[in-house]
C-alpha positions as CSV (number, residue, x, y, z in Angstrom):
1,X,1.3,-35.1,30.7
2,X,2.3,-31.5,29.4
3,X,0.0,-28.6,28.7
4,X,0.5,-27.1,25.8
5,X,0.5,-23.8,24.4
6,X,1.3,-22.4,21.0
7,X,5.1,-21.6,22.1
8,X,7.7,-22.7,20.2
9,X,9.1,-25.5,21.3
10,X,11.9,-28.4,21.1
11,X,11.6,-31.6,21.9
12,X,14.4,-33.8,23.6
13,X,14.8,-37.9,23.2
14,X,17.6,-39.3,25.3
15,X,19.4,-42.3,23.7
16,X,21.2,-44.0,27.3
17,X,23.4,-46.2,25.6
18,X,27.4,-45.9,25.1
19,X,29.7,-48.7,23.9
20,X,31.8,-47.4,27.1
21,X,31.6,-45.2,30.6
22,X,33.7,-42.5,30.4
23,X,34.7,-41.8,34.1
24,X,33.8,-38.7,34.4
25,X,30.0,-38.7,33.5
26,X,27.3,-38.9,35.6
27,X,24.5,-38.8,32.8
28,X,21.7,-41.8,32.9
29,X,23.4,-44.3,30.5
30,X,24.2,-48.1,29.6
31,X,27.2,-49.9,28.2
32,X,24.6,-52.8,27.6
33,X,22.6,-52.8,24.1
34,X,20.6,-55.6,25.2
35,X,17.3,-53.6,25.2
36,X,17.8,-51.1,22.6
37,X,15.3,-52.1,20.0
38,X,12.5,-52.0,22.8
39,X,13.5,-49.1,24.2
40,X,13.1,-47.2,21.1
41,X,9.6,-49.1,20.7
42,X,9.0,-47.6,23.8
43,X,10.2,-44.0,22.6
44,X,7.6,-44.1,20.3
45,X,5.4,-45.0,22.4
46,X,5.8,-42.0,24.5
47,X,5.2,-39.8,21.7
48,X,1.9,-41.4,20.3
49,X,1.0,-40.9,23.9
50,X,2.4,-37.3,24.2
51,X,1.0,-36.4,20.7
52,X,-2.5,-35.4,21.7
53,X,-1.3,-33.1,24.4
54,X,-1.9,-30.2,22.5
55,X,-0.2,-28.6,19.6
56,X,3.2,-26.5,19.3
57,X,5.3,-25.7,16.0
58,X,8.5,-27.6,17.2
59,X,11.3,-25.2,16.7
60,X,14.1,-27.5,17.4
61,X,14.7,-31.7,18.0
62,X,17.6,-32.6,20.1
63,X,19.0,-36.5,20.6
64,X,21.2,-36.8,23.3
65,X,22.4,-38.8,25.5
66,X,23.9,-41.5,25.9
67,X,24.8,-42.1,22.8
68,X,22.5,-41.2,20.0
69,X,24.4,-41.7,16.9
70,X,24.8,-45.9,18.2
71,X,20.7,-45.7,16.5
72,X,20.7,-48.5,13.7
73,X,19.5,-46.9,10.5
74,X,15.7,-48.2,11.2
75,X,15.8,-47.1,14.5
76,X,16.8,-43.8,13.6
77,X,14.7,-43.5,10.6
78,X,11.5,-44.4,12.5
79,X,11.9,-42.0,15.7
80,X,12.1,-39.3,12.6
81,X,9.0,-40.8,10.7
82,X,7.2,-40.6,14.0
83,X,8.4,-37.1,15.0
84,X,7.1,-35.6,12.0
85,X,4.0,-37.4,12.0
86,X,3.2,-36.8,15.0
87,X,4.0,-33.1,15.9
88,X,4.4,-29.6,13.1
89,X,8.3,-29.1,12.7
90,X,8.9,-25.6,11.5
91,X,10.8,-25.8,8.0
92,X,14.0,-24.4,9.6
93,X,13.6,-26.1,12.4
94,X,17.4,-27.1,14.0
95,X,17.4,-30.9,14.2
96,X,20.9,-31.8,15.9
97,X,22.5,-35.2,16.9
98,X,25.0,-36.0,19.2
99,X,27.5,-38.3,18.0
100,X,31.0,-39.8,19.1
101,X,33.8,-39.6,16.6
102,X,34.3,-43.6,16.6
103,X,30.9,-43.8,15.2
104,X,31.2,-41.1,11.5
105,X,32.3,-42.7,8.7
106,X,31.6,-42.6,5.3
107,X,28.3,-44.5,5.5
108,X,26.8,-43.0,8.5
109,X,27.0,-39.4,8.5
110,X,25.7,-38.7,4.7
111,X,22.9,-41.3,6.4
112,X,22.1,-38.6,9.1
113,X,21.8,-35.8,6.7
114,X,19.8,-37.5,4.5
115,X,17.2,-38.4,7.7
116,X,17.1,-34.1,8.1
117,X,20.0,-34.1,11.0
118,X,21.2,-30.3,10.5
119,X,23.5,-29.9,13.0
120,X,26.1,-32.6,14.9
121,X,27.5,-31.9,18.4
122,X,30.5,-33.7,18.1
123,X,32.0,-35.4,21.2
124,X,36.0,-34.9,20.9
125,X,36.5,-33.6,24.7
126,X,40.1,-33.5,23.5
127,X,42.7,-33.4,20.6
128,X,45.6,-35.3,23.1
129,X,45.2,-38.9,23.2
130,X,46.5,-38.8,26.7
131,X,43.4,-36.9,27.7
132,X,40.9,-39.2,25.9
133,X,42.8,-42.6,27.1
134,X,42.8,-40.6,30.7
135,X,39.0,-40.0,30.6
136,X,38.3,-43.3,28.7
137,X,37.0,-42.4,25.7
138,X,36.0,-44.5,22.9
139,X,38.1,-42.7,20.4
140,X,41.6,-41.2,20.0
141,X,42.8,-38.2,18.3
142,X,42.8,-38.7,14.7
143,X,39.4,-40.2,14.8
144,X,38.7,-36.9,16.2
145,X,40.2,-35.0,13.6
146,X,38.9,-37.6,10.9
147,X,35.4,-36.8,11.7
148,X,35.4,-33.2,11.6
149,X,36.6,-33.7,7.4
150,X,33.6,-36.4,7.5
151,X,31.0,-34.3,9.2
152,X,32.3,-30.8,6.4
153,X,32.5,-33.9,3.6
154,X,29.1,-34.8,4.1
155,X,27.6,-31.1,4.1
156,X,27.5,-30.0,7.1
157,X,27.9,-26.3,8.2
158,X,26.1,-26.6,11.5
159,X,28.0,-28.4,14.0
160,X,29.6,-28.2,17.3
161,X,32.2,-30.2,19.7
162,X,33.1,-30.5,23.1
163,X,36.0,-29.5,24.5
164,X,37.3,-30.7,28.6
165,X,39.8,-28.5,30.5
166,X,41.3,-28.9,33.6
167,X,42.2,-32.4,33.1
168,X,45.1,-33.4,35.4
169,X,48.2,-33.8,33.0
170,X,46.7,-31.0,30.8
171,X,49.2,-28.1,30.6
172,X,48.1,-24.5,29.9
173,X,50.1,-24.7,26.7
174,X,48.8,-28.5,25.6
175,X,45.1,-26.9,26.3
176,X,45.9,-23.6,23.9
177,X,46.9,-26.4,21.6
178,X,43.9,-28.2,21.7
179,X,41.8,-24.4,21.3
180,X,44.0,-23.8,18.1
181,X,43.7,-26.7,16.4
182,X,39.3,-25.7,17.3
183,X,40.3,-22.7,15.5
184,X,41.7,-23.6,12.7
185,X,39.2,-26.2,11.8
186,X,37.0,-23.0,12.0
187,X,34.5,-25.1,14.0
188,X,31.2,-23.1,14.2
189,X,30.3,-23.7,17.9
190,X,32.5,-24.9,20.7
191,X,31.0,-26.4,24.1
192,X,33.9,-26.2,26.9
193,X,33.4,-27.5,30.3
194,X,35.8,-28.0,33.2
195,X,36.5,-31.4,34.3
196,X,34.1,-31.7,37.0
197,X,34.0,-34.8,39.9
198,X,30.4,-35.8,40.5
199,X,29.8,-37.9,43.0
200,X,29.3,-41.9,42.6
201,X,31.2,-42.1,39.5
202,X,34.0,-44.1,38.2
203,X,36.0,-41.0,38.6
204,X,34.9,-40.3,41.9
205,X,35.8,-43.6,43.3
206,X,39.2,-43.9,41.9
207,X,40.2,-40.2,42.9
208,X,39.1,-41.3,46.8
209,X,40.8,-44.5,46.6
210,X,43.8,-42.6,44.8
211,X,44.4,-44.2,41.5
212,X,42.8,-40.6,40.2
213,X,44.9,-37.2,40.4
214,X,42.3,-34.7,42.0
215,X,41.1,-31.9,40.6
216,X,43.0,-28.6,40.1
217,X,40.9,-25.9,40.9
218,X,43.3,-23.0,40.5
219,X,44.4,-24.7,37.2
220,X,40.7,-24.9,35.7
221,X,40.5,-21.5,36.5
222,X,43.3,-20.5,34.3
223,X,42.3,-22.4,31.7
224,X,38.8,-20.9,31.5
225,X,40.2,-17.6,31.3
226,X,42.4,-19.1,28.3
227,X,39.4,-20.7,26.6
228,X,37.6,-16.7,27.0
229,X,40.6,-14.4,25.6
230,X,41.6,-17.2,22.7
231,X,38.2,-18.2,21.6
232,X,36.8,-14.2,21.5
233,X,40.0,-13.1,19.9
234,X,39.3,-15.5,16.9
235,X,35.8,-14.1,17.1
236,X,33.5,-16.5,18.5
237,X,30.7,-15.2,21.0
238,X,30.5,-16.1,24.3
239,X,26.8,-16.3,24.8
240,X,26.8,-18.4,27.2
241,X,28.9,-19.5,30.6
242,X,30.2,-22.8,28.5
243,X,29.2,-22.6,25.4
244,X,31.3,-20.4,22.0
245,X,29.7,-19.7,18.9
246,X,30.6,-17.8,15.9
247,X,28.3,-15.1,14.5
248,X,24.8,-16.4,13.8
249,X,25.5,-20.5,14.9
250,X,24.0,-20.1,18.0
251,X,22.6,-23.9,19.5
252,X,18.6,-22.9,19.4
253,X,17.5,-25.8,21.2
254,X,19.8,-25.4,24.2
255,X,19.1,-20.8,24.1
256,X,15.5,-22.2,24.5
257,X,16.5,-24.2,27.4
258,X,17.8,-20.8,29.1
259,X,15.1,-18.6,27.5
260,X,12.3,-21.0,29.9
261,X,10.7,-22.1,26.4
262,X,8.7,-25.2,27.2
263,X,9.9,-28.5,25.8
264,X,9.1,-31.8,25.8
265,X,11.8,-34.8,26.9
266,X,11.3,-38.6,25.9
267,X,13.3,-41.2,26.6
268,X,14.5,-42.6,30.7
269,X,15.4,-39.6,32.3
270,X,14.3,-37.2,29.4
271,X,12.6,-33.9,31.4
272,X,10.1,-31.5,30.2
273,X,8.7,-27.8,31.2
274,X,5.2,-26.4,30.4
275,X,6.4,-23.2,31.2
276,X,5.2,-23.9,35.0
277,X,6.0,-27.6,36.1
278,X,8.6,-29.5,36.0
279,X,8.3,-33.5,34.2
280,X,11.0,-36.2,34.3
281,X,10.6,-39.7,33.6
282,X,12.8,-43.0,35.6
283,X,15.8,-42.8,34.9
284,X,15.4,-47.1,34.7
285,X,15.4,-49.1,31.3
286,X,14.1,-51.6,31.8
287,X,11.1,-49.5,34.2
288,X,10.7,-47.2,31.5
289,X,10.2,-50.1,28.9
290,X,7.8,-52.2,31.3
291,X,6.1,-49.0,31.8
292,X,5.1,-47.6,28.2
293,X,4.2,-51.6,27.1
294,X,1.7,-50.8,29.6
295,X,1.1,-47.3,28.0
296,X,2.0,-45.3,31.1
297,X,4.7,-43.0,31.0
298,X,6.8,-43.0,34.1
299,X,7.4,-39.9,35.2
300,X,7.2,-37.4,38.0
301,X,6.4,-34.0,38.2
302,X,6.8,-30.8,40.3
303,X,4.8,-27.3,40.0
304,X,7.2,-24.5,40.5
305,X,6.2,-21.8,42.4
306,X,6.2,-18.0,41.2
307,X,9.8,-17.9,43.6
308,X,11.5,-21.0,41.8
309,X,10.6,-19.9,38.9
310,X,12.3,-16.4,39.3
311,X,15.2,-18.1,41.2
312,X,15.6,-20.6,37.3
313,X,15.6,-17.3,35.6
314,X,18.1,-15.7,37.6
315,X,20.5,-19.4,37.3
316,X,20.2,-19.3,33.7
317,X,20.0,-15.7,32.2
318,X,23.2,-14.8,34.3
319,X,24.8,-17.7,32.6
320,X,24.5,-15.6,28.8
321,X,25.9,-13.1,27.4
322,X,22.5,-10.8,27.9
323,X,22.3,-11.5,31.7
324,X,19.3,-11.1,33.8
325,X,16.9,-8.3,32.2
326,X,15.4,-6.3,35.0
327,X,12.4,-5.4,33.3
328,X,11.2,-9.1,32.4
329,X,11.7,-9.4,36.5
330,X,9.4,-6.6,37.0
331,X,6.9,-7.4,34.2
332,X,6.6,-11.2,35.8
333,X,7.6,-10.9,39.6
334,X,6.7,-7.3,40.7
335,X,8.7,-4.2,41.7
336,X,9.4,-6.0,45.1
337,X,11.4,-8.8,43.7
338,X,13.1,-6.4,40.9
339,X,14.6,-4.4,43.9
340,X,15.7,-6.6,46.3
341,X,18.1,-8.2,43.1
342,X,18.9,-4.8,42.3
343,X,20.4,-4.6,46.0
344,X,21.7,-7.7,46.5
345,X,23.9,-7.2,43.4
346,X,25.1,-4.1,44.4
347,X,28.3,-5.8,46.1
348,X,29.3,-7.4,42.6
349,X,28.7,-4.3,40.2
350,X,31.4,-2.4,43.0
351,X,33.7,-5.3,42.6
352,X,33.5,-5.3,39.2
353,X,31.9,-8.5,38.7
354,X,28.7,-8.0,37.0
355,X,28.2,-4.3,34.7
356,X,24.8,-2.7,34.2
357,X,23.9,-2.7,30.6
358,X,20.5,-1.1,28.9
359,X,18.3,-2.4,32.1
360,X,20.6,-5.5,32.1
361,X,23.1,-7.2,34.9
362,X,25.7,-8.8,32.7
363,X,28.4,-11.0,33.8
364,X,31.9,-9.4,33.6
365,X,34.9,-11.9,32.7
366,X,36.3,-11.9,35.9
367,X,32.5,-12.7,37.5
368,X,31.8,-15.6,35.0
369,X,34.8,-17.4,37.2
370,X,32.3,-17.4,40.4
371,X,28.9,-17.5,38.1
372,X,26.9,-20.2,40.3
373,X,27.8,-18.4,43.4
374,X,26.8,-14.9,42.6
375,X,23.4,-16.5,40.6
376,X,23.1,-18.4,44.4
377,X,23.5,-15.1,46.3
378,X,20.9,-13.0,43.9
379,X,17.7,-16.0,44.5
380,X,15.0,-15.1,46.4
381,X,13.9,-16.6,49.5
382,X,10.1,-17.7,49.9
């Protein structure tokens, strides 16, 4: 499928299963464990097939989801056994599993370690248990704060959560609460995102037919700013548009995501990137399944053009705290290209939404608010 190089690379397996759908998300999941055993069978699958594509020193794994850490312990322990079998894994390499508070206890998170898991994103989204029942979450609040002692009990010092603002019923003051409680824990990398309505889900629906408070945008907006003065204050980075880190605890996987390192993706829906297409497979189970008993992996794939590829790079580098690098534009795209950005941001340095640093166009605070639009207004048309 992909065409390998000698880049470093991560490699992505998407576990769609959650005991629960939270209304908000739009990811490809199920609530039904009916196929799991076969879908991991097919998971491995995909990588005996994907093994031969070449060979790259993996510098970070990633499960996601879904819901990885609802693995059994075989299930777990042979996507591992494969993985290293099957591919070189740098020594150091960041191995990090997403996991839901309602699933750490005392068995299963020294269980993780021990299978090389380095690093867990955590999924709290909140510290109120009016915002978790509101979002329908599998877990309340002290589970929450119960797995954070588990995950630091167990040995980890690489780990992150997620954090949800703009939540209707979510006060500026109960959402500094829920940012210093973060602190305190001294929690090495914080993902915040703002409530967002996509279309077609639970949330969706119930908002249109009422049942749902909209969406606050002027609120969310408040809210980020408080997440950016609170969070920097107590010295975390801001590297990128939702993500918080303190010195050194970067996520590597996801920096190589926005750095266009190639990667590979398994699992329904998983995507990948050679570094010029695009892969992604069905985002079907039981497809997916029926499709690697058959060894064929079910994907689809688009070649980006020198222009798409440009326009990614403008998207995601705006979105860190290094911004677009002018010279990587003119090293890959041309003088041309390089100039035109230089003049279409022009409007944004004057209204002090983007600064020029060492050959860089860096987001200012107040421009992070309107980040998609300005990326939007500096792509380049074929």
């Amino acid at each position: 499928m992909i065409n390998p190089s000698d880049t470093l690379a991560g490699i992505y397996y998407h576990i769609p299963f959650c005991k629960k759908a939270c209304h908000y998300c739009n990811f490809h999941f199920s609530t039904s464990l009916q196929h799991k055993n076969e879908l991991v069978d097919a998971l491995l699958k995909e990588i005996d097939i994907t093994r031969g594509k070449g060979t790259r020193l993996i510098n970070s794994i990633y499960f996601g989801g879904g819901t990885p850490s609802l693995l059994l312990r075989q299930e777990l322990r042979a996507l591992m056994e494969k993985t290293r079998s099957s591919f070189t894994i740098q020594p150091d390499a960041e191995i990090s599993f997403e996991v839901n508070p309602d699933d750490m206890n005392e068995a299963t998170v020294p269980f993780w370690r021990q299978q090389g898991i380095n690093r867990l994103s955590i999924g709290v989204q909140s510290f109120r248990d009016e915002d978790l029942v509101w979002m329908n979450r599998a877990h309340l609040a002290d589970q929450a704060i119960h797995a954070l002692k588990l995950a630091t009990d167990a040995g980890f010092t690489n780990y992150s959560i997620d954090l949800i603002y703009g939540v209707p019923g979510l006060s500026d003051d109960a959402w500094k609460e829920n940012l210093e409680k973060a602190i305190r824990f001294g929690i090495p990398h914080i993902s915040a995102y703002a409530l967002t309505v996509e279309p077609k889900t639970a949330l969706d629906a119930m908002i249109n037919k009422g049942k749902k408070q909209a969406v606050d945008t002027e609120q969310q907006a408040r809210q980020f700013i408080i997440l950016m003065e609170m969070l920097e204050q107590a010295g975390y980075e801001h590297y990128e548009i939702s993500n918080f880190a303190l010195p050194g605890m970067r996520s590597r996987h996801n920096s190589s995501y926005w750095q266009g390192i190639p990667y590979f993706g398994f699992g329904p829906s998983a995507h990948s990137f050679d570094g010029l297409s695009r892969y992604w497979n069905k985002s079907d189970n039981i497809a997916y399944i029926a499709s690697l008993q058959s060894g064929i992996i079910p994907f689809e794939k688009e070649v980006l053009t020198p222009r798409q590829r440009l326009n990614e790079y403008i998207m995601t580098s705006l979105r860190t705290m290094e911004g677009i690098d002018l010279s990587h534009v003119k090293a890959g795209w041309g003088n041309e290209d390089t100039e035109r950005i230089i003049k279409s941001s022009e409007k944004y340095l004057s209204r002090g939404m983007l600064q020029p640093i060492l050959q860089h166009l860096v987001l200012t605070r107040e421009g992070k608010l309107f980040a998609d639009g300005i990326a939007a207004d500096l792509f380049q048309l074929d």
